[in-house]
C-alpha positions as CSV (number, residue, x, y, z in Angstrom):
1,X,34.6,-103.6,114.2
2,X,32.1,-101.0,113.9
3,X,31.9,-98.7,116.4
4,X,28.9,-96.1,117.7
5,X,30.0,-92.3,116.3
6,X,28.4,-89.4,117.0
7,X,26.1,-86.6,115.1
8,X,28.3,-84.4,112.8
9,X,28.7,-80.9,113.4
10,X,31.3,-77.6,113.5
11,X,34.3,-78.1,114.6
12,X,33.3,-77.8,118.3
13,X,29.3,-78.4,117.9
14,X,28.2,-76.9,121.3
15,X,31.0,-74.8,121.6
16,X,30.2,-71.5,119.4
17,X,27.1,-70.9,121.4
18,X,29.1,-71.1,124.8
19,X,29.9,-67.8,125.7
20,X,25.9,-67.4,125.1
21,X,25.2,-70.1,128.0
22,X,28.2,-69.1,130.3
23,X,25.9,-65.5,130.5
24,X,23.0,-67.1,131.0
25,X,24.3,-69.8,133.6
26,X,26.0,-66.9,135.8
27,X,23.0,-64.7,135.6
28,X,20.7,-67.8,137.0
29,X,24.0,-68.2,139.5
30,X,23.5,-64.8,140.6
31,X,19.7,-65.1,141.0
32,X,20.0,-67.9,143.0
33,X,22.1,-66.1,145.4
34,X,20.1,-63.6,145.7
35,X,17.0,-66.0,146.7
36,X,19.6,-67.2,149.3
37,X,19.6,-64.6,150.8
38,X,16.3,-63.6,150.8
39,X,14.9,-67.2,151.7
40,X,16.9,-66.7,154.7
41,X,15.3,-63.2,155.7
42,X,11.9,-64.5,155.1
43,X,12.8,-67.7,156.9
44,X,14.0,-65.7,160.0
45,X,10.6,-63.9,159.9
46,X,8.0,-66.7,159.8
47,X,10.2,-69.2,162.0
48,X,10.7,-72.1,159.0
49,X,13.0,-74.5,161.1
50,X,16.3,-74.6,159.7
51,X,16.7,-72.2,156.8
52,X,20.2,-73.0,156.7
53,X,19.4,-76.5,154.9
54,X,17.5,-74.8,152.2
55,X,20.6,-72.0,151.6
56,X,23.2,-75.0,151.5
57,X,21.1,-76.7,148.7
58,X,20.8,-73.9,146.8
59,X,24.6,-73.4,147.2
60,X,25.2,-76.8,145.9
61,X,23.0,-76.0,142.8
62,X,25.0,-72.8,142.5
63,X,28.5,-75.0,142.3
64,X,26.8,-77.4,139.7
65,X,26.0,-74.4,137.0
66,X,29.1,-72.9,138.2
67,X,31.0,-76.6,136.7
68,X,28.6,-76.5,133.5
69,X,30.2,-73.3,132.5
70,X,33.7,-74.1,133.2
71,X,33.0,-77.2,130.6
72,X,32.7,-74.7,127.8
73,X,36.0,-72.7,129.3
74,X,38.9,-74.3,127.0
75,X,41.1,-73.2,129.6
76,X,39.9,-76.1,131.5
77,X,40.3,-78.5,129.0
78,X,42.6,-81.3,130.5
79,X,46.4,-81.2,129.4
80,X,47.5,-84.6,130.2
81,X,45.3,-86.9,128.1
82,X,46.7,-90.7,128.1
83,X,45.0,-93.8,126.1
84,X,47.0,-97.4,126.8
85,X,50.4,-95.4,127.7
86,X,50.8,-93.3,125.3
87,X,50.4,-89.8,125.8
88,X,48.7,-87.5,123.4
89,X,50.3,-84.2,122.7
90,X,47.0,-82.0,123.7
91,X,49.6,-78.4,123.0
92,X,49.3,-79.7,119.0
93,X,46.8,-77.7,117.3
94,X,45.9,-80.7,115.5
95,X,45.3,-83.0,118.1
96,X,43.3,-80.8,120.4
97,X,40.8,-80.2,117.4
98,X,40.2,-83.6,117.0
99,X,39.7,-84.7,120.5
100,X,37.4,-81.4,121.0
101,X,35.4,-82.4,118.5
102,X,34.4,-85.9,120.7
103,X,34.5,-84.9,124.1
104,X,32.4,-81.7,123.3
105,X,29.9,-84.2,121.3
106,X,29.8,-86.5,124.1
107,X,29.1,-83.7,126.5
108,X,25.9,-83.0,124.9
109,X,24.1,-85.5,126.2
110,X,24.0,-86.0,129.7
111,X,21.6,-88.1,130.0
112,X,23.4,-90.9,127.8
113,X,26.7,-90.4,129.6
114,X,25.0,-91.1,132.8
115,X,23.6,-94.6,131.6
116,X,27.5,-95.5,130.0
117,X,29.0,-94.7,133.7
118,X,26.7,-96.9,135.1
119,X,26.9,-99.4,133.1
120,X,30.3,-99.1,133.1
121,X,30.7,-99.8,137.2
122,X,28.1,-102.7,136.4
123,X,30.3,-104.2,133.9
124,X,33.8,-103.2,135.1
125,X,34.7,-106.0,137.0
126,X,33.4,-108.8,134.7
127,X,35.5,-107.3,132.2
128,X,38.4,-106.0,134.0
129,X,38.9,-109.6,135.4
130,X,39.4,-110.8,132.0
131,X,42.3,-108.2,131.0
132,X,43.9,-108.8,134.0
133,X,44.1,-112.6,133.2
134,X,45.6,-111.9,129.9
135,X,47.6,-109.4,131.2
136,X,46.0,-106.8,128.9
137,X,46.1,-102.4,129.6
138,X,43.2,-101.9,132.0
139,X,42.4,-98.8,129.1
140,X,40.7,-101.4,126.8
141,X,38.0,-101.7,128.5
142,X,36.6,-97.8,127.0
143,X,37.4,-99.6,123.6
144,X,33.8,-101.7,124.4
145,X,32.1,-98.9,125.2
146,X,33.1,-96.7,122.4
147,X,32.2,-100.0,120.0
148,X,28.7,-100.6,121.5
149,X,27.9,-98.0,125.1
150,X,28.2,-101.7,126.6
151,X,24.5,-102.6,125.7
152,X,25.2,-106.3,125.1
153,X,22.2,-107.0,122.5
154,X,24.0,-104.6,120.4
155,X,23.7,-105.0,116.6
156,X,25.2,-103.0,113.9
157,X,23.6,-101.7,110.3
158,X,26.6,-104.2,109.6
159,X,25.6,-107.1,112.1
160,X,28.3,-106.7,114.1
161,X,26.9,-108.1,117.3
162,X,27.2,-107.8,121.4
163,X,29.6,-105.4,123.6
164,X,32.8,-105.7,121.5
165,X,30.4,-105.4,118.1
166,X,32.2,-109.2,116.6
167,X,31.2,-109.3,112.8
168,X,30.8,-113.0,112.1
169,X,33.7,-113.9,110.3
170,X,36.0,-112.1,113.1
171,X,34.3,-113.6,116.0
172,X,34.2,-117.4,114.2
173,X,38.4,-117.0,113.6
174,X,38.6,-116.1,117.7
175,X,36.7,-119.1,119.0
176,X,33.1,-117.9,119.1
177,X,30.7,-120.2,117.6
178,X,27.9,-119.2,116.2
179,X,25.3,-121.0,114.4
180,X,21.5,-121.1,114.7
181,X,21.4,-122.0,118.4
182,X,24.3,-119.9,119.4
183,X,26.0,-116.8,119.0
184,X,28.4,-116.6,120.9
185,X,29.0,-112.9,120.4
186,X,26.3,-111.9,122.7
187,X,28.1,-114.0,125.6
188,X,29.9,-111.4,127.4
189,X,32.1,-113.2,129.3
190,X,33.5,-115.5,126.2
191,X,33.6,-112.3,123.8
192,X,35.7,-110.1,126.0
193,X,37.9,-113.4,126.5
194,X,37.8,-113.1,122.8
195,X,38.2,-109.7,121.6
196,X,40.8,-109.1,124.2
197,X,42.5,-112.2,122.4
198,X,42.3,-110.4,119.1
199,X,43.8,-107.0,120.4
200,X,47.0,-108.9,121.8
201,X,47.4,-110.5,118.4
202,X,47.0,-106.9,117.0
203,X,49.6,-105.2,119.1
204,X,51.9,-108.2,118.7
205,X,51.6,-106.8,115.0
206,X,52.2,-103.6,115.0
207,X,53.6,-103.1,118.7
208,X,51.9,-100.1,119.1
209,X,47.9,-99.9,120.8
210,X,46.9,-97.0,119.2
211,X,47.7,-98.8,115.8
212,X,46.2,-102.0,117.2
213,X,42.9,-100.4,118.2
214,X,42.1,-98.8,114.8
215,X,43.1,-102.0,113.0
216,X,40.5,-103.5,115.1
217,X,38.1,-100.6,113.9
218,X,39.6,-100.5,110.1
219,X,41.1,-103.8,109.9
220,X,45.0,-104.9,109.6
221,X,45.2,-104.7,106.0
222,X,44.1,-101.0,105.9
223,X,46.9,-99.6,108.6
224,X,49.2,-101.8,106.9
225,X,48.9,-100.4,103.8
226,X,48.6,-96.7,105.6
227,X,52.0,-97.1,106.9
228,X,53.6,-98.2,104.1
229,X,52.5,-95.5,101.6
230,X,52.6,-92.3,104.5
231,X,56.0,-93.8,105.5
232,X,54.9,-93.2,109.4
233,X,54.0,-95.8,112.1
234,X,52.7,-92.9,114.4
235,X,48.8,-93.2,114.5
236,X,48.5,-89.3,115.0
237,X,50.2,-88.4,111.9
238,X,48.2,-91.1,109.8
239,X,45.6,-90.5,107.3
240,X,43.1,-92.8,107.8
241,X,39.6,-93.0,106.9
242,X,37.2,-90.5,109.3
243,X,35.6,-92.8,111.1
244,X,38.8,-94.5,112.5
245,X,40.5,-91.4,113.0
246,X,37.4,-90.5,114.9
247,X,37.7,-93.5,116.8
248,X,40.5,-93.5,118.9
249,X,39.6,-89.6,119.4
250,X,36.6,-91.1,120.9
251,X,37.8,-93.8,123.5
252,X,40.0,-91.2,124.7
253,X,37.2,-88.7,125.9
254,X,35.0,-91.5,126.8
255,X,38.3,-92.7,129.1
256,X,38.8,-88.7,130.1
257,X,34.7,-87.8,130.9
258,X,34.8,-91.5,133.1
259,X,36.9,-91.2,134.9
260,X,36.5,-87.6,135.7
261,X,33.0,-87.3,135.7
262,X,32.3,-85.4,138.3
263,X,34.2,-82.5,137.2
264,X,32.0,-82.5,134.0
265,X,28.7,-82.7,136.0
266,X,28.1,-86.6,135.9
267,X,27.0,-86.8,139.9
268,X,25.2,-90.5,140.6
269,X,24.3,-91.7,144.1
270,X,25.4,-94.5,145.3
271,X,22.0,-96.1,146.0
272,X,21.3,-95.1,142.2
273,X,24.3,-97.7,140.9
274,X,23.5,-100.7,139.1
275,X,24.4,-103.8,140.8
276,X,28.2,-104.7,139.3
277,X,27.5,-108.1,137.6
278,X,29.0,-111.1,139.0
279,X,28.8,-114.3,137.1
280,X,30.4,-118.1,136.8
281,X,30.9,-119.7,133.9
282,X,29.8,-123.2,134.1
283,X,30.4,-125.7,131.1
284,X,27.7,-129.2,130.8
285,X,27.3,-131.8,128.4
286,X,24.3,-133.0,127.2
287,X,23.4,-136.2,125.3
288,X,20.0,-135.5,124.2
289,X,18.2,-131.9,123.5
290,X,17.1,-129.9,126.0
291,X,14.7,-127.2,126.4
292,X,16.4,-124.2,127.6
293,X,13.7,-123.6,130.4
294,X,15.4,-126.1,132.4
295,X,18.5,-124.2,132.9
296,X,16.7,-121.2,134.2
297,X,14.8,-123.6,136.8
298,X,18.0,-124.7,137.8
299,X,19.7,-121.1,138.5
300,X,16.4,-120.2,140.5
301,X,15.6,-117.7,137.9
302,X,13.1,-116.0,136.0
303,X,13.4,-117.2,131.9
304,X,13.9,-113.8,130.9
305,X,16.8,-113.2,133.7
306,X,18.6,-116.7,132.7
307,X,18.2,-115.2,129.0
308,X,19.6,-111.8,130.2
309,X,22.5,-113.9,131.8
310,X,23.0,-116.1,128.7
311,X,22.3,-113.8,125.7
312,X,23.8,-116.2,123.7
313,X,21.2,-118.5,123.4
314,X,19.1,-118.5,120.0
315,X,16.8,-121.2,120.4
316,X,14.4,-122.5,122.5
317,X,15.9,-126.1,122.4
318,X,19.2,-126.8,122.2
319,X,20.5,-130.1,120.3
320,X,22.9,-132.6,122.0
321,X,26.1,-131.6,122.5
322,X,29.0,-129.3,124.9
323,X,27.1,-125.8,126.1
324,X,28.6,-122.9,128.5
325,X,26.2,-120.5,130.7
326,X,26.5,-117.9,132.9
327,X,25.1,-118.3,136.0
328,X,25.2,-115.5,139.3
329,X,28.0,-116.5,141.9
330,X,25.0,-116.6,144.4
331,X,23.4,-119.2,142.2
332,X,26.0,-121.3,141.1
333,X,25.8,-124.0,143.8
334,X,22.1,-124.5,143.6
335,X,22.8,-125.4,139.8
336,X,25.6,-127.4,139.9
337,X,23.2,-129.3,142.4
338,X,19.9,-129.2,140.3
339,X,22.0,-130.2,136.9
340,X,23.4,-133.6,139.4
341,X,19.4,-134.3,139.4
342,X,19.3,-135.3,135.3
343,X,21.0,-138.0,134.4
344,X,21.6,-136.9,131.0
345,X,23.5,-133.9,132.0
346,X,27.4,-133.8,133.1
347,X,29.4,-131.1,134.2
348,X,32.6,-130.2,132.4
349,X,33.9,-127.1,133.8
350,X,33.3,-124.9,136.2
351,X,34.9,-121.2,136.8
C-alpha cells in the first residue's frame, strides 16, 4: 500500500527554530496580560458592561500560546507511546529520533490535522464497527489515515485507490471487484471489510502487528526476506526501506496527536463536527441495466450525495447482474420500499 509521507527536512524540521518561537510566544503571553489588565482599568472608567468576559477570553488565548510553546519543550514529549499493544521504548535514542521526526512534521500544519480529526470522528464508527466484527485492534483504524488522511477518492502516483489506498491486484485477491463499472476500492464499507481481512492474514504470518503493518506498506516478501538476512523479528531493530520505516513512525503520532489533541492545540467545537456517517449496506439484483439515477431517486437523494455514498460506481449504467450500495440508516426503508416498485429489481441482502 502506499501511504501519504511527509515533506523531508532536519532531523526535527520545526524544532531548531523553537527556542526562537518559545521567546516570541511568551513575550505576546506577557503583552496580553498586560492589556488584561489595562482593558480592565479602562473598562472600569467608561462603564463597558462586563469587562470580566473580555479578561477571561484573553486568558484563554494566553493558555493556548502558553500549550504552543510547550509542544516544542521535549520535556513534554509523551513517554508511554503504544501502537496495537506494543509499546515503543521512547528512552532509546533511536526510537525517539524517529518518531520526532513525524509527530513534529505533522505538527506543522494545523490546519490539515484539524480536517484528519474530523474526519476521523465522521468515519470512526463506520470503521470501528468493522474491526470489532472481525475482532481486529481498535489501533488500525490510524493505519487508514496514515494510507490516505481518510479522503475516500484517494488515488496514488501508483493507483492505489480509496481510504485503505488497495492497488488493483491486492484489492482483486481480497474480494473487491473492479472492472469498468465498479471499483470496489472506493466503497468504504467493503474495503475496510477488506483490508482489515488482509491485515489478519498478515499478522497470522508473522504474529506480530508492527511486522504486519509494514508488510502491508512494503509487502510480505520484503519483511520476509528482512528477517531472514538481519536475523531479527523485532520491527524496531529492522532495516527497511525509509519509507516503511517512516511508516509505522507515522501511525503512531497520528494515533498520539488524536487522541491527545487538545494538549497539542487541536480545539474543535462540537457544533463544528462533521456528522459521523451512518450507512446500510443493501445488496439487489437486477436483470436488465439500469441507469444509476434511479438508485438515488430511491434513497431520496441528490445524484451527487448517492455518488458520495456509493463511490464505487464508475458508470452511468450499470449492466445486469448482483450490485451492493450504501444507503443512510434514515433512508434505508424508503428504498427497500421504492426498489419493491420495479419489477426487475430483487433484494438479496440487507445489513
Amino acid at each position: 500500500m502506499k501511504s501519504i509521507q511527509g515533506s523531508e527536512g532536519s532531523k526535527f524540521h520545526a524544532y531548531p527554530h523553537a527556542p526562537i518561537y518559545a521567546l516570541s510566544i511568551t513575550v505576546l503571553i506577557a503583552l496580553l496580560i498586560c492589556n488584561c489588565n489595562a482593558y480592565a482599568q479602562v473598562a472600569q472608567k467608561k462603564g463597558v458592561v462586563s469587562p470580566e468576559k473580555r479578561i477571561g477570553d484573553l486568558e484563554k488565548d494566553v493558555l493556548k500560546l502558553q500549550r504552543e510553546v510547550d509542544i516544542f519543550n521535549l520535556d513534554a514529549l509523551p513517554e508511554n507511546l503504544t501502537l496495537c499493544d506494543k509499546k515503543f521504548p521512547i528512552y532509546r535514542e533511536d526510537v525517539r529520533e524517529r518518531f520526532e521526526r513525524e509527530f513534529f512534521q505533522l505538527l506543522e500544519n494545523k490546519g490539515q490535522l484539524t480536517l484528519i480529526v474530523k474526519r476521523y470522528l465522521k468515519y470512526l464508527n463506520t470503521i470501528n464497527e468493522e474491526i470489532q466484527k472481525i475482532g481486529l485492534p481498535s489501533d488500525l483504524v490510524y493505519l487508514a489515515i496514515t494510507e490516505s488522511y481518510l479522503l475516500p477518492r484517494s488515488l496514488s502516483k501508483a493507483n492505489a485507490a480509496g481510504i485503505w489506498q488497495f492497488i488493483k491486484e491486492t484489492g482483486k485477491k481480497e474480494g473487491l471487484y473492479i472492472n469498468d463499472h465498479l471499483d470496489e476500492r472506493y466503497n468504504i464499507k467493503k474495503s475496510t471489510r477488506s483490508a482489515l481481512t488482509h491485515l489478519k492474514k498478515l499478522y497470522g504470518e508473522f504474529g506480530d502487528w508492527l511486522i504486519a503493518m509494514a508488510a502491508y506498506n512494503a509487502g510480505p516478501a520484503r519483511l520476509k526476506e528482512a528477517m531472514e538476512h538481519q536475523g531479527t523479528r523485532d520491527f524496531l531493530d529492522l532495516y527497511l526501506p525509509e519509507e516503511t520505516e517512516r511508516y509505522i513512525f507515522r501511525i503512531l503520532a497520528i494515533k498520539e496527536i488524536i487522541m491527545n489533541r487538545e494538549r497539542y492545540g487541536i480545539r474543535i467545537d462540537e457544533k463544528e463536527l462533521y456528522k459521523p456517517l451512518a450507512l446500510s449496506e443493501i445488496t439487489f439484483e437486477t436483470d436488465r441495466e439500469i441507469h444509476t439515477s434511479v438508485l438515488a431517486k430511491a434513497m431520496d437523494l441528490p445524484y451527487r450525495t448517492f455518488r458520495t455514498y456509493n463511490l464505487q460506481i464508475r458508470k452511468y449504467r450499470l449492466p445486469k447482474g448482483t450490485y451492493r450500495v450504501n444507503v443512510p440508516v434514515e433512508k434505508k426503508e424508503i428504498f427497500l420500499k421504492r426498489l419493491k416498485g420495479y419489477e426487475y429489481i430483487e433484494v438479496v441482502k440487507e445489513n
